[in-house]
C-alpha beads as a LAMMPS data file, in Angstrom:
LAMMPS data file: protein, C-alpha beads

310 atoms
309 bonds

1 atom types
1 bond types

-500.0 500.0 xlo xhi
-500.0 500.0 ylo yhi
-500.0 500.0 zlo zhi

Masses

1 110.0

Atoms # bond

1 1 1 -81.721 -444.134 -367.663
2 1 1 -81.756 -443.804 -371.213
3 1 1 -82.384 -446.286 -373.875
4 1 1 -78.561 -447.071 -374.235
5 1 1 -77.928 -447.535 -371.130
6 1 1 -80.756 -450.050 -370.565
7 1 1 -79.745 -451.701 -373.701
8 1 1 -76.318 -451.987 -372.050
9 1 1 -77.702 -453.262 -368.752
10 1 1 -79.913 -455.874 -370.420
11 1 1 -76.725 -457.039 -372.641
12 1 1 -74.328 -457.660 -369.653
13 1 1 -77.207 -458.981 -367.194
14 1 1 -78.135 -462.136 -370.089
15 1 1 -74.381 -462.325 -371.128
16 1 1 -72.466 -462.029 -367.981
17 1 1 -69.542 -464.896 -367.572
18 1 1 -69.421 -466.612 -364.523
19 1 1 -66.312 -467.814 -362.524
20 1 1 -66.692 -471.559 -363.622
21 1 1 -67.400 -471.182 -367.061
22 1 1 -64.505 -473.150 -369.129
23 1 1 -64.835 -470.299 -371.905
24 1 1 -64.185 -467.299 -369.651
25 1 1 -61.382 -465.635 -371.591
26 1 1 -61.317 -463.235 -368.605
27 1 1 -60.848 -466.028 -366.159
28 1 1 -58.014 -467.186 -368.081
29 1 1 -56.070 -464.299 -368.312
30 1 1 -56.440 -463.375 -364.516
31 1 1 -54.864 -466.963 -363.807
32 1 1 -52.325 -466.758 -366.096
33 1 1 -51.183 -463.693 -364.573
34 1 1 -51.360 -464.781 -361.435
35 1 1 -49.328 -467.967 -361.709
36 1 1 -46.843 -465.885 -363.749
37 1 1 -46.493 -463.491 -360.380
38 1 1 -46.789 -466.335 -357.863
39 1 1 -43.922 -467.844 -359.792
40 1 1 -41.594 -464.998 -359.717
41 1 1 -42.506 -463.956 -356.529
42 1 1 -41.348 -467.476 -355.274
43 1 1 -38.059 -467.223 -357.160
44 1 1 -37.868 -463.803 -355.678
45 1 1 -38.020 -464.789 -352.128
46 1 1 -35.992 -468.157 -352.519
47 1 1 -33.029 -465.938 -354.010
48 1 1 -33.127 -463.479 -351.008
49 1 1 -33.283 -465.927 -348.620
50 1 1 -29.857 -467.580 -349.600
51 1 1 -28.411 -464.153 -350.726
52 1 1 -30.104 -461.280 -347.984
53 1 1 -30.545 -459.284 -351.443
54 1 1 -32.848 -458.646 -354.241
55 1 1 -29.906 -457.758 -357.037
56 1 1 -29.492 -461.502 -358.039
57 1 1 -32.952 -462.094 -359.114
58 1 1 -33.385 -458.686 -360.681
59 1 1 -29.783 -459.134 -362.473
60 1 1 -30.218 -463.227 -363.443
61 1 1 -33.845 -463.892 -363.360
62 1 1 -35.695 -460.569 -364.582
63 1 1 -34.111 -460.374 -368.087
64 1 1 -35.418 -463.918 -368.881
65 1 1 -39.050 -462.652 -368.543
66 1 1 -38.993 -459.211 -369.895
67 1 1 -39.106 -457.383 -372.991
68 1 1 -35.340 -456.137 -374.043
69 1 1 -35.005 -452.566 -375.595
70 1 1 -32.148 -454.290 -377.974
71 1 1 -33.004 -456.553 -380.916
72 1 1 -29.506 -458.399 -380.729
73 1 1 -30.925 -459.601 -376.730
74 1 1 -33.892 -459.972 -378.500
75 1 1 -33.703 -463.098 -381.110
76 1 1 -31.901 -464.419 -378.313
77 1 1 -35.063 -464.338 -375.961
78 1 1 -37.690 -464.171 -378.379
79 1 1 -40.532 -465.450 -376.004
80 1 1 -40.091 -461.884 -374.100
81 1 1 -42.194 -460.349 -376.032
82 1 1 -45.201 -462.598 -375.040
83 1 1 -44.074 -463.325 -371.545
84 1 1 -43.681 -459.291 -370.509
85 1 1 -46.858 -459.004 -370.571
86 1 1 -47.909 -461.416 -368.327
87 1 1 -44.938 -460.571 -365.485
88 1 1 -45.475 -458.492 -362.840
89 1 1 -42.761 -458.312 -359.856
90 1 1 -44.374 -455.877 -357.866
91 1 1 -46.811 -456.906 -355.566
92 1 1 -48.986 -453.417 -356.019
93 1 1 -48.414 -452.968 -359.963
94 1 1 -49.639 -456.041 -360.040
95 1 1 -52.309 -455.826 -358.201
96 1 1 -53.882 -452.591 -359.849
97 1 1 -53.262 -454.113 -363.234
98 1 1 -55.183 -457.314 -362.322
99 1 1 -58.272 -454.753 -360.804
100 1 1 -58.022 -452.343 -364.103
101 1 1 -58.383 -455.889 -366.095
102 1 1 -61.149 -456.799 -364.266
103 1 1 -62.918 -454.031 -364.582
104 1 1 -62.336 -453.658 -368.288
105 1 1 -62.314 -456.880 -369.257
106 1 1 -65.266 -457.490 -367.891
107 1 1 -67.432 -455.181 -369.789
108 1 1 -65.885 -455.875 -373.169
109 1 1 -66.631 -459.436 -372.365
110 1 1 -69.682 -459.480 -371.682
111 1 1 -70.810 -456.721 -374.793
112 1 1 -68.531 -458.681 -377.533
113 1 1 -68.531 -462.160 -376.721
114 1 1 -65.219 -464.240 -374.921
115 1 1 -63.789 -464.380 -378.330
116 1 1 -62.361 -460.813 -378.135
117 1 1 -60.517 -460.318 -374.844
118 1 1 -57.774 -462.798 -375.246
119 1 1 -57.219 -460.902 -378.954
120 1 1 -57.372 -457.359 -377.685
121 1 1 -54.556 -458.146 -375.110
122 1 1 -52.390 -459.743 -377.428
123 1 1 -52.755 -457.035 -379.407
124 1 1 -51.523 -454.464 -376.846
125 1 1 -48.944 -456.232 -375.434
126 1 1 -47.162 -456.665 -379.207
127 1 1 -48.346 -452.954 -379.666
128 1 1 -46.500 -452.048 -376.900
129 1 1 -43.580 -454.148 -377.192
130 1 1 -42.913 -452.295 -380.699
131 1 1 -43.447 -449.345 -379.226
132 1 1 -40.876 -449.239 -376.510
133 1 1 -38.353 -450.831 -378.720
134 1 1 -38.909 -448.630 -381.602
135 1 1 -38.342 -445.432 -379.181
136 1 1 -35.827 -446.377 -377.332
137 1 1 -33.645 -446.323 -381.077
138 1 1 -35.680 -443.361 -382.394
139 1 1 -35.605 -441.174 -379.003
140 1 1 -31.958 -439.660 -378.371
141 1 1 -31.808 -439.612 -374.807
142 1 1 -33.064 -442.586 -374.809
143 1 1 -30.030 -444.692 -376.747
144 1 1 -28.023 -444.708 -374.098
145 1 1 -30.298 -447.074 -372.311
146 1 1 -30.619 -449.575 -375.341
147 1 1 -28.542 -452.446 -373.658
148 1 1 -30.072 -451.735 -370.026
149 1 1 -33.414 -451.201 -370.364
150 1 1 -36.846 -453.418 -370.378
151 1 1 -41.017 -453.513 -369.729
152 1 1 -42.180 -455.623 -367.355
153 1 1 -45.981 -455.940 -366.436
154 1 1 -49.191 -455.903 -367.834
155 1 1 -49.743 -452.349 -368.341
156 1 1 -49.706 -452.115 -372.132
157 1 1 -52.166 -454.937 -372.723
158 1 1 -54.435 -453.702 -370.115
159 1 1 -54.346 -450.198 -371.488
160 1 1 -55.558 -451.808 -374.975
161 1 1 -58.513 -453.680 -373.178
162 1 1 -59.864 -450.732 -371.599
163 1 1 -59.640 -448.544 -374.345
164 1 1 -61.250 -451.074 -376.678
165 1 1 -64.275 -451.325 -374.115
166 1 1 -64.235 -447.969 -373.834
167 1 1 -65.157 -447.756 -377.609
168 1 1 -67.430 -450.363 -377.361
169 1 1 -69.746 -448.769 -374.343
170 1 1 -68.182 -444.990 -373.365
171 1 1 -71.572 -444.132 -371.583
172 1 1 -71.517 -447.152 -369.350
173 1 1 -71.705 -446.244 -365.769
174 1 1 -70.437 -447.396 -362.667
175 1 1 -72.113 -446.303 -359.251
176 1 1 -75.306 -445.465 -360.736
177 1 1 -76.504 -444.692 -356.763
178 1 1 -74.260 -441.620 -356.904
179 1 1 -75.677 -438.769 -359.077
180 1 1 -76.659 -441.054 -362.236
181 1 1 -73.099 -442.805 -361.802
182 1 1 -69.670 -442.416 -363.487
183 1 1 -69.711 -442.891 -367.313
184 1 1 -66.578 -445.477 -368.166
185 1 1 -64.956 -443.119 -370.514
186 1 1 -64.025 -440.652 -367.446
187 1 1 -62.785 -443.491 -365.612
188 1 1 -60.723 -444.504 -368.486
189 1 1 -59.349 -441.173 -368.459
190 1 1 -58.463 -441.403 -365.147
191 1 1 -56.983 -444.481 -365.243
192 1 1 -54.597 -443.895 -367.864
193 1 1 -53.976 -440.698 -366.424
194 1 1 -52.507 -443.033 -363.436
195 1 1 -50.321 -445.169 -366.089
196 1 1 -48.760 -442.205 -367.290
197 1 1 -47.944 -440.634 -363.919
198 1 1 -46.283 -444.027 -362.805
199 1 1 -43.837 -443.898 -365.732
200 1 1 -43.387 -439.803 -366.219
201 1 1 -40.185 -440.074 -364.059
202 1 1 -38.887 -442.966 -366.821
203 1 1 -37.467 -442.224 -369.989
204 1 1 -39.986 -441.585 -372.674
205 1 1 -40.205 -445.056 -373.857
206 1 1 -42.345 -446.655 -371.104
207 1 1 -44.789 -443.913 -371.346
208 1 1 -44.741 -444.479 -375.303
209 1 1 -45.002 -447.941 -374.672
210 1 1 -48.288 -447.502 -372.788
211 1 1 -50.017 -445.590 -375.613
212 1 1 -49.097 -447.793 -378.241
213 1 1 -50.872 -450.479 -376.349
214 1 1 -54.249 -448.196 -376.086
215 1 1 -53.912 -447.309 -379.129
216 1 1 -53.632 -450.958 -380.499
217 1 1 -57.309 -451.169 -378.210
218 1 1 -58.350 -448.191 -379.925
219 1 1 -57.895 -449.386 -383.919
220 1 1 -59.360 -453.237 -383.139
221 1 1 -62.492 -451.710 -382.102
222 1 1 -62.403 -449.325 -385.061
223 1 1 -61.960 -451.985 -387.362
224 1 1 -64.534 -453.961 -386.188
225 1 1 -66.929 -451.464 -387.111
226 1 1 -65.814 -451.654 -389.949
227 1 1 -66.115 -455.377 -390.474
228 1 1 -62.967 -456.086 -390.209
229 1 1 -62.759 -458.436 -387.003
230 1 1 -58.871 -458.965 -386.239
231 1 1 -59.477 -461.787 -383.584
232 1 1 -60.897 -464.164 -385.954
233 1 1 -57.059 -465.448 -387.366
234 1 1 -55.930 -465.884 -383.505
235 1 1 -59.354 -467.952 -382.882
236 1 1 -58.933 -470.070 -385.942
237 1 1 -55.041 -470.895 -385.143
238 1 1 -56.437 -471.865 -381.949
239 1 1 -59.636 -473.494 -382.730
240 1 1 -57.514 -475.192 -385.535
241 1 1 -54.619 -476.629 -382.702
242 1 1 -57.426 -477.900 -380.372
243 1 1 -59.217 -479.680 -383.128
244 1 1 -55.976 -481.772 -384.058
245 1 1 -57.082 -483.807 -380.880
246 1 1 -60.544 -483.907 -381.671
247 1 1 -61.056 -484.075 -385.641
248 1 1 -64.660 -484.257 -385.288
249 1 1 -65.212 -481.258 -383.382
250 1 1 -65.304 -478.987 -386.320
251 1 1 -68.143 -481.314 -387.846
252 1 1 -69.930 -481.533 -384.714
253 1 1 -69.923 -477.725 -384.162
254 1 1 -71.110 -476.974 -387.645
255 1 1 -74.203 -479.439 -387.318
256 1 1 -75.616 -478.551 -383.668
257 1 1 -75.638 -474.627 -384.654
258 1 1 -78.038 -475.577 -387.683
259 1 1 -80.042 -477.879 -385.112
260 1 1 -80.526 -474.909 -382.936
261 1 1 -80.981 -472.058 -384.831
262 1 1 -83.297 -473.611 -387.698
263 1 1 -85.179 -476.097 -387.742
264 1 1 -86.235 -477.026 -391.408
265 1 1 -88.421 -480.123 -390.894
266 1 1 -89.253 -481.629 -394.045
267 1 1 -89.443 -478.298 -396.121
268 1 1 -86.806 -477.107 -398.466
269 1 1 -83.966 -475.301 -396.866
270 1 1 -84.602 -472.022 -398.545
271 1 1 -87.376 -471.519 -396.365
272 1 1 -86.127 -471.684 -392.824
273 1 1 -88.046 -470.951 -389.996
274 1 1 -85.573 -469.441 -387.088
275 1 1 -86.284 -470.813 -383.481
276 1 1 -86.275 -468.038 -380.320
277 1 1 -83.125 -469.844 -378.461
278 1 1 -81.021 -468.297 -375.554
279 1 1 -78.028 -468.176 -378.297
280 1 1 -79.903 -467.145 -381.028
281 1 1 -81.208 -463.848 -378.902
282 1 1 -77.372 -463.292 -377.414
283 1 1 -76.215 -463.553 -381.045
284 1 1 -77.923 -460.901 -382.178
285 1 1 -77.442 -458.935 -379.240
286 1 1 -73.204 -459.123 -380.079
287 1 1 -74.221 -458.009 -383.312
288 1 1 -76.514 -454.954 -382.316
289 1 1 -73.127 -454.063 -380.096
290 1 1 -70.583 -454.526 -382.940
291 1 1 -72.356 -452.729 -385.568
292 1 1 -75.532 -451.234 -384.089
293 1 1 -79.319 -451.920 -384.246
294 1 1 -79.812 -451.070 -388.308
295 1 1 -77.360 -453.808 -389.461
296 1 1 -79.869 -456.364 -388.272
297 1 1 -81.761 -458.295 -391.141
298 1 1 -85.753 -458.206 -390.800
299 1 1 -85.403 -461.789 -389.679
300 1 1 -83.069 -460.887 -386.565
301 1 1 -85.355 -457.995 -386.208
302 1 1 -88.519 -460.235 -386.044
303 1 1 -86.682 -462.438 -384.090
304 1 1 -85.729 -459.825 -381.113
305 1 1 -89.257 -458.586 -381.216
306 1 1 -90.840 -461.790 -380.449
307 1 1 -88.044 -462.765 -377.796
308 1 1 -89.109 -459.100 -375.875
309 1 1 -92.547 -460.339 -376.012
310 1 1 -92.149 -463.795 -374.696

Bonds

1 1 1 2
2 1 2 3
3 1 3 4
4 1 4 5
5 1 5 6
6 1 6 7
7 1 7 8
8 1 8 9
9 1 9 10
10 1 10 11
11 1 11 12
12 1 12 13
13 1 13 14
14 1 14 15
15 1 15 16
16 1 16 17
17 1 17 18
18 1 18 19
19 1 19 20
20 1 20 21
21 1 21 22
22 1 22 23
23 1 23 24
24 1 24 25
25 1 25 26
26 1 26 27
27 1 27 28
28 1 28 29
29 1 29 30
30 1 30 31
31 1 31 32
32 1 32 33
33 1 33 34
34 1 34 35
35 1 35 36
36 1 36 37
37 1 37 38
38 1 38 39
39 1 39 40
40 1 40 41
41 1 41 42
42 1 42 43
43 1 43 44
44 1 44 45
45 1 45 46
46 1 46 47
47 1 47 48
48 1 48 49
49 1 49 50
50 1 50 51
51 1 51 52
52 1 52 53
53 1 53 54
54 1 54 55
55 1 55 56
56 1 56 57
57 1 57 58
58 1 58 59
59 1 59 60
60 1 60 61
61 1 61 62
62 1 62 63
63 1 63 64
64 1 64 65
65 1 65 66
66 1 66 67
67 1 67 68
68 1 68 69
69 1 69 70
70 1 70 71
71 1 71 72
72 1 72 73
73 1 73 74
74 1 74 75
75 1 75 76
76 1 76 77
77 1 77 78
78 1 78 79
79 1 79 80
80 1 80 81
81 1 81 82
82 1 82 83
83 1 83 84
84 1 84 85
85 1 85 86
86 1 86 87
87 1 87 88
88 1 88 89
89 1 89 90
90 1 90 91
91 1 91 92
92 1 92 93
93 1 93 94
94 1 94 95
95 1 95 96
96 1 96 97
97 1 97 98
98 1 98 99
99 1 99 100
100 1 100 101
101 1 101 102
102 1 102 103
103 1 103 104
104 1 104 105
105 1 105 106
106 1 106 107
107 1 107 108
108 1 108 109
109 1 109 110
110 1 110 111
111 1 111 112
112 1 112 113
113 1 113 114
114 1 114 115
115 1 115 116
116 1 116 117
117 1 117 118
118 1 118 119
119 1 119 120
120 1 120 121
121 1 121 122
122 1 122 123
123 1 123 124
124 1 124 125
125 1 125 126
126 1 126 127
127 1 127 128
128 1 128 129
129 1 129 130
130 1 130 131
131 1 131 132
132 1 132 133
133 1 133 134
134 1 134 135
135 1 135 136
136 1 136 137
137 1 137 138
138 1 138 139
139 1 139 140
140 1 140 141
141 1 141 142
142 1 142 143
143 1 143 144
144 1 144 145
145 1 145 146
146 1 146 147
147 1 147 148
148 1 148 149
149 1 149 150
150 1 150 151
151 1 151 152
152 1 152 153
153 1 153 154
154 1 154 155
155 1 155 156
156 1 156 157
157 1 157 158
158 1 158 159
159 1 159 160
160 1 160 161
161 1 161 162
162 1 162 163
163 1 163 164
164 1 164 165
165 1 165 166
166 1 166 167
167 1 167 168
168 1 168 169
169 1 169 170
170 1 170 171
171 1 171 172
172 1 172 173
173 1 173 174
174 1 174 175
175 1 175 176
176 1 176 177
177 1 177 178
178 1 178 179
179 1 179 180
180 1 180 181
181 1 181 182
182 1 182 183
183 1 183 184
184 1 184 185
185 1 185 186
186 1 186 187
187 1 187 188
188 1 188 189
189 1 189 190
190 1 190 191
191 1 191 192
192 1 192 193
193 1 193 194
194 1 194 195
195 1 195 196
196 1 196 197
197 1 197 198
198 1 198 199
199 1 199 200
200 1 200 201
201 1 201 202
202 1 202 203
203 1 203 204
204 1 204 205
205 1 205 206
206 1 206 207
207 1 207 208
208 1 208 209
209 1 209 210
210 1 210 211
211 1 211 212
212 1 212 213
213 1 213 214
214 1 214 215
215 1 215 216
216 1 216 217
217 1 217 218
218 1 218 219
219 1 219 220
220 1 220 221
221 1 221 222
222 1 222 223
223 1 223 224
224 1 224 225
225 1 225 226
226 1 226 227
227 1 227 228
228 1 228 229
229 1 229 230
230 1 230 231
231 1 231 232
232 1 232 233
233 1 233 234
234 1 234 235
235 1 235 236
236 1 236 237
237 1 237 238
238 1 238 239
239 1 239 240
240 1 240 241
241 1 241 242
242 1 242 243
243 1 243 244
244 1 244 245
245 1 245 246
246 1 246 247
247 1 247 248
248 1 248 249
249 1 249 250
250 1 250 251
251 1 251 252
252 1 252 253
253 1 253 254
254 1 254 255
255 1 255 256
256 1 256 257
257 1 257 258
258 1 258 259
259 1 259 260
260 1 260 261
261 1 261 262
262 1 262 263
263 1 263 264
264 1 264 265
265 1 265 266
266 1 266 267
267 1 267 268
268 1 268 269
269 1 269 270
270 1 270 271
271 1 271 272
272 1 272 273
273 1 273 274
274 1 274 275
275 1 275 276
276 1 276 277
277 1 277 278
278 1 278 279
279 1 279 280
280 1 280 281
281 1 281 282
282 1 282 283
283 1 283 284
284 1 284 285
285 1 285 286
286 1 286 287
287 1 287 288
288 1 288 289
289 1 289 290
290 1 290 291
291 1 291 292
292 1 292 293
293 1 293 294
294 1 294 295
295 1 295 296
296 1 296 297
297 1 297 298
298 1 298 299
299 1 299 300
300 1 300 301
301 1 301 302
302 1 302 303
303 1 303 304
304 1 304 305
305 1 305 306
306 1 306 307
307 1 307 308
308 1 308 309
309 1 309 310
């Protein structure tokens, strides 16, 4: 095992997110999918009962959920082009989309903090809502279907996760019992190698739509090595709605980080003295994975040395 990967191993092992953790952006998303399947899936079956067939709901319910290839259906639904990405109506797709997020999700999780996920899937889905619109009126063949066709399902936001933790980690491995293990940029191969297959016999669109997602994954990461994090507008909007109904939170949050990073005593606050915390240690672990070990500061590095030796 080489330096990286225990470096990888020790990240996820003091950073992993538990299942009843309220700030498991992972968590979230799997339920949200879920109750958006459950809920069609009950629509689904209620229709069939009363009409023995599956046309109604794909004719009357369908379209209110996913993304139109036409603009004019579009401003009439606008909220397709968040709600496609959470709608699966097929029990397997949905299934292997909600694995694949898992597995994903989970690593760039726990190496970049719970702050990320929620961004990076956003990001895909709107990549690859653009996409498959902006195809299906480039593409020919593919006009004909303008006032017919639509994406359903998780796939593009999914395919943006796993590239983006690809990025992140591509020499992660999974069954380390079996030869060394598989490195997570083979399986990400194979995996959209899978996506692809499952749309070849579709217009060009779908597939298009897929790789616009990944490739929304793809430039987040990039640009966050650059210093450039995109998630941070997305987490203020929402950090800014949740503190209408709690003014003080802001305050509150500002104050207790000082408490438990520093503590200053009764010299002057140029010359802080950094406590050893839990946080402190997984903060500069997110920052070792964002921009690598030379972007510390001597203090972080002082402060990661002592932590090893404790």
């Amino acid at each position: 095992m080489g330096e990286s990967d225990r470096f990888l191993d020790y990240k996820i092992k003091k950073q992993r997110f538990t299942l009843g953790q309220p700030n498991n952006a992972l968590m979230w998303l799997f339920v949200i999918n879920i109750i958006f399947y459950l809920v069609l899936a009950t629509i689904k079956v209620a229709i069939s009962v009363n009409d023995n067939s599956d046309a109604a709901f794909y004719a009357q319910v369908v379209p209110w959920f996913q993304l139109p290839a036409s603009l004019s259906v579009l401003s009439s639904r606008p909220w397709t082009f968040f709600t496609y990405m959470l709608s699966d109506v097929e029990l397997f797709r949905a299934i292997s989309n909600m694995l694949w997020l898992w597995a994903f999700g989970g690593i760039l999780q726990n190496l970049t903090g719970n702050r990320k996920l929620i961004p990076v899937y956003l990001y895909g889905g709107f990549a690859g809502a653009l996409f498959f619109i902006t195809a299906t009126y480039l593409i020919p063949s593919n006009k004909a279907l303008i006032d017919s066709a639509g994406l359903l399902g998780a796939n593009a936001p999914v395919m943006a996760v796993a590239l983006a933790a690809t990025i992140v980690a591509p020499y992660y491995r999974f069954f380390r019992n079996i030869r060394g293990g598989i490195p997570l940029w083979i399986l990400t191969i194979v995996y959209i190698a899978v996506n692809l297959a499952g749309v070849a016999a579709k217009p060009a669109a779908y597939p298009i739509a897929f790789i616009g997602g990944a490739l929304a994954g793809l430039l987040f990461v990039q640009l966050l090595h650059k210093r450039i994090d995109g998630s941070n507008w997305m987490n203020n909007l929402y950090s800014w709605f949740i503190n209408l109904f709690d003014p003080h939170k802001s305050k509150q949050r500002n104050s207790i980080k000082e408490k438990v990073f520093y503590d200053t005593g009764n010299r002057s606050p140029y010359n802080k003295t950094s406590n050893i915390t839990p946080q402190r240690v997984d903060e500069i672990l997110d920052k070792i994975s964002q921009k690598g070990f030379d972007h510390l500061t001597k203090e972080e590095k002082e402060i990661l040395k002592r932590a090893s030796e404790d």
